[in-house]
ROROLO-291999 format. One record per residue (C-alpha): residue in one letter; y, z, x. Coordinates in pm, whole numbers, plus 50000, padded with zeros to 5 digits. Example, Ala and Ser with C-alpha at 12.3 -4.5 7.8 and 13.67 -1.06 7.14 Angstrom:
residues 2
A495505078051230 S498945071451367 
***
This chain:
residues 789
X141842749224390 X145792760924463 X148152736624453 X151292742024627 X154792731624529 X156212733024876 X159522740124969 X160772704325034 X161392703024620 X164532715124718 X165632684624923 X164302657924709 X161582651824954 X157822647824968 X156602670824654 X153122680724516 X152832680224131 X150792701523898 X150132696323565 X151812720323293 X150592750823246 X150642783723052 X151652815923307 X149222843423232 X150442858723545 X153262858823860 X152332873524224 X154732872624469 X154192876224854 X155552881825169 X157642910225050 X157602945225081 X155902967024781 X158082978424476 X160512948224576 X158542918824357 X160932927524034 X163852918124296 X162622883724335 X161592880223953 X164622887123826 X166782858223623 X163722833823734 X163492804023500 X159652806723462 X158042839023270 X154462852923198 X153762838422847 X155542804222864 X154522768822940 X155812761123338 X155862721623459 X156762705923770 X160652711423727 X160322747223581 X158792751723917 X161062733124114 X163862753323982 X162182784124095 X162072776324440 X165852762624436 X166792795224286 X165252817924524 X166572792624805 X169852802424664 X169562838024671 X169212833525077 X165302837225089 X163542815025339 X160432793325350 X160102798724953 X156732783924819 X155732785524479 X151762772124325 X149352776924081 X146562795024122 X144112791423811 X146912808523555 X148862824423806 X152342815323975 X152142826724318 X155552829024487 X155842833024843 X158672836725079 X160412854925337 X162692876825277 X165802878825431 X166892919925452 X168212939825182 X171952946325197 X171992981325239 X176072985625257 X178722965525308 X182502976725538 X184842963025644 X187822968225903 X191562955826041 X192702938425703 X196052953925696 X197402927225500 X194422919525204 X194212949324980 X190822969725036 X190282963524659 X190842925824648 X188532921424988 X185782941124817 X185952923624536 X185442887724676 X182572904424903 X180972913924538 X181782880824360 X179572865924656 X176452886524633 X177192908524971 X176932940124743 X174352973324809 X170912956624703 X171602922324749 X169962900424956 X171322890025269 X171872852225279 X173422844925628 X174582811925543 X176472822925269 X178202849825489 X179002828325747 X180842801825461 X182432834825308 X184182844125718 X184552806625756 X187342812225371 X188702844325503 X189612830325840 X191212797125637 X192892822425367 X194452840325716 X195612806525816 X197492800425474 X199622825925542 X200522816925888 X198162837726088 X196402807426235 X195382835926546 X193482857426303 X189282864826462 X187162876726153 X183412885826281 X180422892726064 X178002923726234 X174492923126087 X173252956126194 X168952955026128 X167872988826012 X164272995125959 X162082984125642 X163902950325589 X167052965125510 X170912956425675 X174142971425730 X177162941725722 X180472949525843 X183012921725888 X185442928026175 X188942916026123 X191582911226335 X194392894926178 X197302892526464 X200172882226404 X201942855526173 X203192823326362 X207272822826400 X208722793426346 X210882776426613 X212072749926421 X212102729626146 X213222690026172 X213922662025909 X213282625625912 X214882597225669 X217442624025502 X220272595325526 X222632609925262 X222082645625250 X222402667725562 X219492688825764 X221242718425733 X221772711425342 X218082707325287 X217522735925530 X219202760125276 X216822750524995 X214372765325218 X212892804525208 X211302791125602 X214122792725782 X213642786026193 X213432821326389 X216662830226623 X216972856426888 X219192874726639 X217032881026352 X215712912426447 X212612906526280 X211892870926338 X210882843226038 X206922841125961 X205422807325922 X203092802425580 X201942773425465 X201682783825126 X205472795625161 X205852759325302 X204542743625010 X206982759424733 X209462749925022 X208602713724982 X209162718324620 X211932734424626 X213462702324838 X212532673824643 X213902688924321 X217432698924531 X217162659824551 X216352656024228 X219002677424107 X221562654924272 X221032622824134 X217762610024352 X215402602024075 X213202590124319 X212942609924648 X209642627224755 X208502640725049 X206212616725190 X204722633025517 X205182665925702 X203602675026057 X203032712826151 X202852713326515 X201442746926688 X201632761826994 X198722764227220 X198362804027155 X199102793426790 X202052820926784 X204852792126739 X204872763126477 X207742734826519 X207762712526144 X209052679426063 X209532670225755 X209842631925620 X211242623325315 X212312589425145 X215412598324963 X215772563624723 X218942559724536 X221372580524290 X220502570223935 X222682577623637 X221192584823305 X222812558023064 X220652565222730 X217882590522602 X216002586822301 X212862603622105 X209992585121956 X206472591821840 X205092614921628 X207502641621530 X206392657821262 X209062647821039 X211802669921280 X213642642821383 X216842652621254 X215782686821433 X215012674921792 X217692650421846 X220572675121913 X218122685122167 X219042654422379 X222842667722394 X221992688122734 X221622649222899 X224972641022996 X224822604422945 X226652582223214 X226212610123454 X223962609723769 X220522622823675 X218992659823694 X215992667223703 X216182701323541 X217992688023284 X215462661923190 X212882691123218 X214112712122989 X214862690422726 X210782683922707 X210742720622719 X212922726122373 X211092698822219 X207742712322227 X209352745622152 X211192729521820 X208352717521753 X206172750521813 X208502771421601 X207092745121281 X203332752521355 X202542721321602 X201072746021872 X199822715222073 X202482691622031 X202162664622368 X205732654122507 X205652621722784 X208732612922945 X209022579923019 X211872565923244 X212952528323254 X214952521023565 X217672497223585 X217922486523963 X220452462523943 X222742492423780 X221282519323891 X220682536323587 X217942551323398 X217462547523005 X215102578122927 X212052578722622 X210342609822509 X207642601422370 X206212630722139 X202852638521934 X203412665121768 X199772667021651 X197832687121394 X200612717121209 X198642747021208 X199292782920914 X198042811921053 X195082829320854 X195222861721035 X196842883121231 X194702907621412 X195052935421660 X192682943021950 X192412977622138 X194532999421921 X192423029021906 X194903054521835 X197823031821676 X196853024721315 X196942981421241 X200042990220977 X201993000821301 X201182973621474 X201652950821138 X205172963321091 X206362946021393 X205512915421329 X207672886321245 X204902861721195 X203302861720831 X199872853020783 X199602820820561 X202842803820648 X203192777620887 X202812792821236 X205722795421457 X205392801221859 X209242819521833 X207972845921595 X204592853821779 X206092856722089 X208612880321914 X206132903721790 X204972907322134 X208242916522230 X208552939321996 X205622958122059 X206472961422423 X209982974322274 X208073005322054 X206743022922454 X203283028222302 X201663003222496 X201002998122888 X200442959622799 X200542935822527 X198722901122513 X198422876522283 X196402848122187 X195852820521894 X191982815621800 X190992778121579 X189342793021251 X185672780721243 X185342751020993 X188842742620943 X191052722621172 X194132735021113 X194032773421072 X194822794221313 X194552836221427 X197012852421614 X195702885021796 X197752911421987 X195392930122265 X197162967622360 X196362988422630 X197703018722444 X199073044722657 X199233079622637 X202293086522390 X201923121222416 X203133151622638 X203493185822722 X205833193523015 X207043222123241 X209673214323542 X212263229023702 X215013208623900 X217993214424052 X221653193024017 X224583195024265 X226443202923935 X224473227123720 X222173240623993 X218683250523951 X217223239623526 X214503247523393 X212753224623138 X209953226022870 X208883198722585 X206493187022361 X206423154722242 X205053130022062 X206193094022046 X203283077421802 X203103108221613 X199283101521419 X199203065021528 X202253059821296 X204553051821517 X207243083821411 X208513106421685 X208583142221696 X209713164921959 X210523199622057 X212283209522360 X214443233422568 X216173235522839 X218303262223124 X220703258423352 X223423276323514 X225773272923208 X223623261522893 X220753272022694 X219633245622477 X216663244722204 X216233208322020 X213873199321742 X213933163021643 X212273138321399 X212533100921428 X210543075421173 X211343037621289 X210413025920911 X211633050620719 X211113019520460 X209502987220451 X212782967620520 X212542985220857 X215503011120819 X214953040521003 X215623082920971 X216393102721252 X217403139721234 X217433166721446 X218093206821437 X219613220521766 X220893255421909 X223283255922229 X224533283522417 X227183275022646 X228953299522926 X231363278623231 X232793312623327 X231563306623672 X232353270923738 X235273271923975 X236123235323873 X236463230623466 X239113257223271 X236093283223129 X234733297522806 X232243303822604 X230643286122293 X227093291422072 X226483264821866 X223523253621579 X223973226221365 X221843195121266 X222493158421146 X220723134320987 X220573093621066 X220003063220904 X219613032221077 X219952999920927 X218522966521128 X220862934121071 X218872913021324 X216552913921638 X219412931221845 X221712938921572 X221662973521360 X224102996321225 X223833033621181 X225173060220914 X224893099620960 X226063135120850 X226043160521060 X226763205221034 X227923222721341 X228733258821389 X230943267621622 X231503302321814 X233573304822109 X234653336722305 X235953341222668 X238683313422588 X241173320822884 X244513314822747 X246013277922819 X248503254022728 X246823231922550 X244493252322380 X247153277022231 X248563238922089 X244853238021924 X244443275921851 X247803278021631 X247553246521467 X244323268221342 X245873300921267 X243383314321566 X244063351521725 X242753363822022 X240473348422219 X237123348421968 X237133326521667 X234763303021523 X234613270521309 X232523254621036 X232303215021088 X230473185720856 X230633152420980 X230143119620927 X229543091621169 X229133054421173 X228013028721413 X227242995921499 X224682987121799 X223562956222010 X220392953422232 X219072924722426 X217472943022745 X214352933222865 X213452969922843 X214013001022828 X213543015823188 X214883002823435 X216432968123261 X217022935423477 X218472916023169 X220422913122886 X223432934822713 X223532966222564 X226212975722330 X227842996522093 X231033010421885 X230323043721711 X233043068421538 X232813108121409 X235163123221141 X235023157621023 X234673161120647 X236003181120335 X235173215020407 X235473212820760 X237513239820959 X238593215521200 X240153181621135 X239383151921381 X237623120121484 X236453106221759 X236073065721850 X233983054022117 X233213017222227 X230443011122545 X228782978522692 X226512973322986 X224722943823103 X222172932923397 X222282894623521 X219352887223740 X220502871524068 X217012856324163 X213822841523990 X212202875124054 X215252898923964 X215182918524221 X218632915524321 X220602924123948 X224152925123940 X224802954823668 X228642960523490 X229432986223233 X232462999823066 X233343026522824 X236203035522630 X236713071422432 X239253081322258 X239443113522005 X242173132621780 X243243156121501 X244753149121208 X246503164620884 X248443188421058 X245373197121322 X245133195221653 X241833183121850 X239603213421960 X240013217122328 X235913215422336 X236143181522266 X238343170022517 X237183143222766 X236393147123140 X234853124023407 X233073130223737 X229273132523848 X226553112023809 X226423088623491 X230093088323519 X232253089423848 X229923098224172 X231933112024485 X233473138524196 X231933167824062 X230973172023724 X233413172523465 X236143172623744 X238563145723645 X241493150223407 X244593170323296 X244893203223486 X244673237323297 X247943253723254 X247553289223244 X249403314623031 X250553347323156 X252673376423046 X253313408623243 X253673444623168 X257673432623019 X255833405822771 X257433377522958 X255503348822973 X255053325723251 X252993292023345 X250323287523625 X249223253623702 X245893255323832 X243083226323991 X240913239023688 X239953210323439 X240943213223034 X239963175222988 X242003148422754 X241583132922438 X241483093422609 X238653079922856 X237773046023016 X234743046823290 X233623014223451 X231013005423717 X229722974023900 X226622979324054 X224482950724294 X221132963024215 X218972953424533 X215132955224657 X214432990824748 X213242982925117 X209512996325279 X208472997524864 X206072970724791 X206302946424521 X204002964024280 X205922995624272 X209842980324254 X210062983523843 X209783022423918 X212263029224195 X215783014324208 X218493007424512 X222142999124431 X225572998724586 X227843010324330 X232053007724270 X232683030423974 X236253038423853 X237683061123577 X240523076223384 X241213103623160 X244723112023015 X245983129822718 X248733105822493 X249603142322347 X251503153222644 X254803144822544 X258303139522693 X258693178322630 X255863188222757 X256713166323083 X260413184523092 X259123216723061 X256633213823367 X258863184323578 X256493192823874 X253193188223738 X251333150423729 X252243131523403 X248943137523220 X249483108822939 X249503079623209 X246733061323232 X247253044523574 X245993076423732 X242163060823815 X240183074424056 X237553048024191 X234553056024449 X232193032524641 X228443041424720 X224663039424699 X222593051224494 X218583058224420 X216423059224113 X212773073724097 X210723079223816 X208623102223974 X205403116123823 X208043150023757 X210673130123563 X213573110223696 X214923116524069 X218503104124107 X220423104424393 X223943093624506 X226273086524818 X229633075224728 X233283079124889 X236503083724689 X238583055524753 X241333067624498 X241663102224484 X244683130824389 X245473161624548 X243353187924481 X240683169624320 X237013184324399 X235223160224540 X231153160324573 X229953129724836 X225893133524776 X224853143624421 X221223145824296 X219373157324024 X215843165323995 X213583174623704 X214223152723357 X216233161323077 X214693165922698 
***
């Protein structure tokens, strides 16, 4: 006889038992043939195994779940029979009008929820999924928003669901009110606000959203907090909206207590012995003061952090704060357990399919079986997101099985592709159309050297590069760089810069020697062969050419070098930075052997300071200073003069087009010799650039793509002199500009735009002179397009 476990299981309700059996068999009915294994999947009962009562309860509350109806489930002799009705067969799944979810994220909750192709179609579920979306909508302030769910029945028990969305627009809101602020103004508390009321002269209006309002909230109870009110909250808010639900009017309601000062702070517990470490930690309190929140905050911050460094990765921190109401004054107690101190037993690496681990390895800071320390894992991630090879890096800490106080650290890259071959062609306001072509290879064999080849053409310069750079040259991290390089170099049709022509090949060699995180040093020697032609004859070079014995206007120098250098590097990263300082001083002297005699000195610092939590607004400042001469009876080579203008240096000015004015030499047919000023740049030996740039959201780019394109108004200002023009030079030519002052700046003011587009880097420029000379050439919009090797 069949006995039937009937649906009512489910509900706790009248139920039929059956004693335990073993399933020789399962038949399911009241679906459509070849659709059984749909219904059998993931059940809890198989053919083989022993089912009771509650195996087949579950049954039937699983299918229930899966949005089939009327399930029934019985024996019959050895058989589970399973019937139900089945609800249609998702078919496919669209949707339409959600111009504010991604496509992406709205697909994937469909998925998540079982409304997928092949799925069955449980209506209640899909109703409690549009029932979310339209709350989601409301979250954001679009409490007008109309989401509909179309079942379309196709034949065959199948269905086609569509959800219809219609999201209208985001509530303004018309005002915002506050209730029991006795001591600190509306208007104050307003400002801690990103809400702010809408006015009939913000063009675009201000968007209500609660979850907007709730950081608001936040953000007002630790303004209070920050001033003293250990005790205020916000202790009711009402959200009125309009009937059409396009306005929303808010009052808030806080209870503001007293101003507290802080008259003691103290730390007990369990501290791991780092007592003498964590109390300078409560300097940052300034006792007899009135309290601050963040202050208090971070304190508990750099305590767990101390304590971190020392291998207590779960150290507990409780702040407890004793109020003194008849003073007014709070004596604070942080109480710690620092907990189990954990070594590390590994350090592993995850995903590195093309890096070998002893890349990796070397940039780690963090030695397995030493005490672990939170500082130094975090600063092998950094480090690893410092070396470019990877498109992320996570890390985690794992408990060793069997031990209680072992610990692994693992690193998980996403490597990304380090390699390249490239072909472009761009064009530059100041060297017109270039042509481009490299191969490179940043992880060269997963070992983390460099190699590169590359070349490049452009109106004036032909340039061939071949360059080498191994990060650990040795274990102590010092690293070789070298390259071999062939330039050919022809101005004679730049109307703005005093021509010639120069072919050069030479090569140097680098050593690089790390002092610290952002410390390191440098030491190189370098070759260069010089050989110029075309040199018009000039004032200043003839100074150069006879201090060399040159003829004519061909000759051509042999040059070794040696260079030293210190540099400093705290950015964030290397693209695009929105932090930190990068510095450095560096210096060039020729050597014995040398045909030429002269050094150069250069000094260079720029740094980013984020102006918001997200940094996207960056306030960016850099200067330079350059400075070069001969010595031992030699004068500098003209080549090596200075110049400013363009972009990198001073936009609103063409390339190369600030400094000292050629001076041409001319004789006639009686061999007299006579002077011709000219607008034509020779350069100087002295240089000082600066620039102040507000670095600011590029606007219609969304959020996701702002670390690849980059807004800023600019102010950049610059000076180039020559402290060899002396008080003869200045009698002989009275009428001419006195070329060794440095008070002749130039400054500009613009905008400017950053891409790094798929081709390389697009940059673009708008700026107006503000300080400017007669006769100075002056180029407004600049771009370049197309990278540089």
């Amino acid at each position: 006889m069949k006995k039937l476990l009937i649906a009512s299981l489910l509900f706790g309700s009248t139920s039929v038992y059956a004693a335990p059996f073993v399933v020789q068999d399962i038949r399911v009915e009241g679906v459509q043939a070849g659709s059984e294994m749909n219904v059998l999947a993931g059940l809890p009962v198989q053919v083989g195994k022993r089912a009771t009562d509650n195996d087949i309860a579950n049954v039937v509350r699983t299918l229930y779940s899966r949005g089939y109806d009327n399930v029934r489930a019985g024996r019959d002799g050895d058989t589970l029979v399973i019937s139900v009705t089945q609800q249609p067969i998702i078919t496919e799944v669209t949707f339409d009008g959600n111009s504010s979810i991604p496509n992406e994220a709205l697909k994937s909750n469909l998925e998540s929820n079982g409304f997928r192709s092949g799925e069955v179609l449980n209506r209640e579920k899909l109703e409690g999924f549009r029932q979310s979306l339209v709350e989601h909508y409301a979250s954001t302030g679009r409490y007008n928003a109309k989401v509909e769910t179309i079942v379309n029945t196709l034949p065959n028990n199948r269905a086609e669901v569509k959800l219809q969305i219609k999201e209208n627009d985001v509530a303004l809101l018309k005002e915002i009110s506050f209730e029991g602020n006795n001591h600190i103004s509306s208007s104050k508390l307003q400002e801690q606000m990103e809400l702010q009321p809408d006015a009939w002269w913000k063009f675009f209006g201000n968007k209500f959203a609660s979850d907007q309002f709730s950081k608001d909230l936040n953000a007002i109870q630790d303004y209070y907090g920050e001033n003293g009110y250990a005790k205020a909250r916000v202790t009711d808010t009402d959200v009125q909206l309009s009937d059409d639900k396009n306005e929303a009017r808010v009052k808030i309601v806080v209870d503001e207590g007293d101003v507290y000062t802080v008259n003691s702070a103290r730390i007990i517990g369990d501290v791991g012995g780092m007592q003498e470490q964590l109390a300078p930690l409560l300097k940052e309190i300034q006792l007899n003061k009135n309290f601050q929140r963040s202050e208090v905050k971070n304190v508990e911050s750099n305590i767990k952090a101390k304590l971190a460094e020392q291998g207590y990765a779960n150290a507990q921190v409780n702040i407890h704060p004793e109020f003194d109401e008849d003073n007014k004054s709070i004596a604070l107690t942080y109480i710690v357990e620092a907990g189990r101190r954990y070594s590390v037993r590994q350090i592993r690496f995850e995903g590195n399919t093309v890096s070998a681990d002893r890349t990796l390895r070397q940039e780690m800071r963090q030695q397995e079986g030493t005490w672990l320390s939170s500082q130094l894992v975090e600063l092998g991630k950094l480090r690893l997101d410092r070396t470019g090879f990877f498109e992320t890096v996570e890390q985690r800490t794992e408990n060793v099985p069997g031990t209680d106080d072992e610990l692994d650290v693992i690193y998980t890259v996403k490597e990304r592709n380090t390699g390249s071959i490239n072909f472009g062609i761009g064009y530059g306001t100041e060297s017109g159309f270039s042509y481009q072509a490299s191969i490179k290879q940043d992880n060269f064999l997963g070992m983390g050297s460099s190699v590169s080849l590359g070349g490049r053409k452009d109106d004036y310069t032909t340039s061939v590069n071949l360059g080498y750079t191994e990060p650990y040259f040795t274990k102590d991290g010092v690293s070789l760089g070298g390259n071999v390089y062939y330039e050919k170099y022809d101005n004679s049709d730049d109307d703005t810069v005093a021509s010639y022509a120069r072919t050069t090949y030479g090569t140097d060699l680098t050593l690089g020697f790390p002092v610290n995180e952002n410390n390191s040093y440098y030491l190189g020697v370098g070759y260069a062969y010089n050989k110029l032609k075309k040199v018009m004859p000039e004032y200043s070079r003839k100074k150069y050419m006879d201090s060399m014995n040159y003829d004519g206007s061909s000759f051509k120098s042999h040059d070794f070098t040696f260079k030293a250098g210190w540099n400093y590097n705290s950015l964030d990263r290397g693209y695009f930075p929105t932090k930190g300082v990068k510095a450095g001083l560096g210096g060039t002297v020729t050597i014995p052997g040398s045909d030429n005699k002269y050094y150069t000195l250069s000094a260079d610092a720029q740094g980013y300071y984020p102006l918001d939590r997200n940094r996207l607004w960056v306030l960016s400042a850099k200067a330079g200073a350059s400075y070069a001469n001969g010595f031992g009876g030699k004068v500098l080579p003209f080549y090596r003069n200075y110049s400013a203008g363009g972009i990198g240096s001073l936009r609103g000015f063409a390339s190369g087009a600030v400094g000292p004015n050629a001076i041409y030499i001319r004789s006639d047919a009686s061999g007299n010799t006579t002077y011709h000023s000219d607008d034509d740049i020779i350069g100087g030996n002295a240089m000082v650039l600066s620039s102040v740039e507000l670095i600011i959201p590029t606007p219609f780019v969304a959020d996701k793509n702002q670390n690849s394109v980059r807004t800023s108004v600019f102010f950049d200002a610059a000076s180039v002199w020559n402290t060899k023009w002396s008080a003869a030079d200045k009698a002989k030519f009275p009428t001419l500009p006195d070329y060794s002052d440095p008070s002749r700046i130039r400054t500009s003011v613009g905008i400017g735009f950053q891409w790094q587009s798929p081709i390389g880097p697009l940059v673009f420029s708008y700026a107006k002179p503000l300080k400017k000379y007669d006769h100075d050439d002056l180029e407004q919009f600049q771009f370049s397009i197309g990278g540089t090797f």
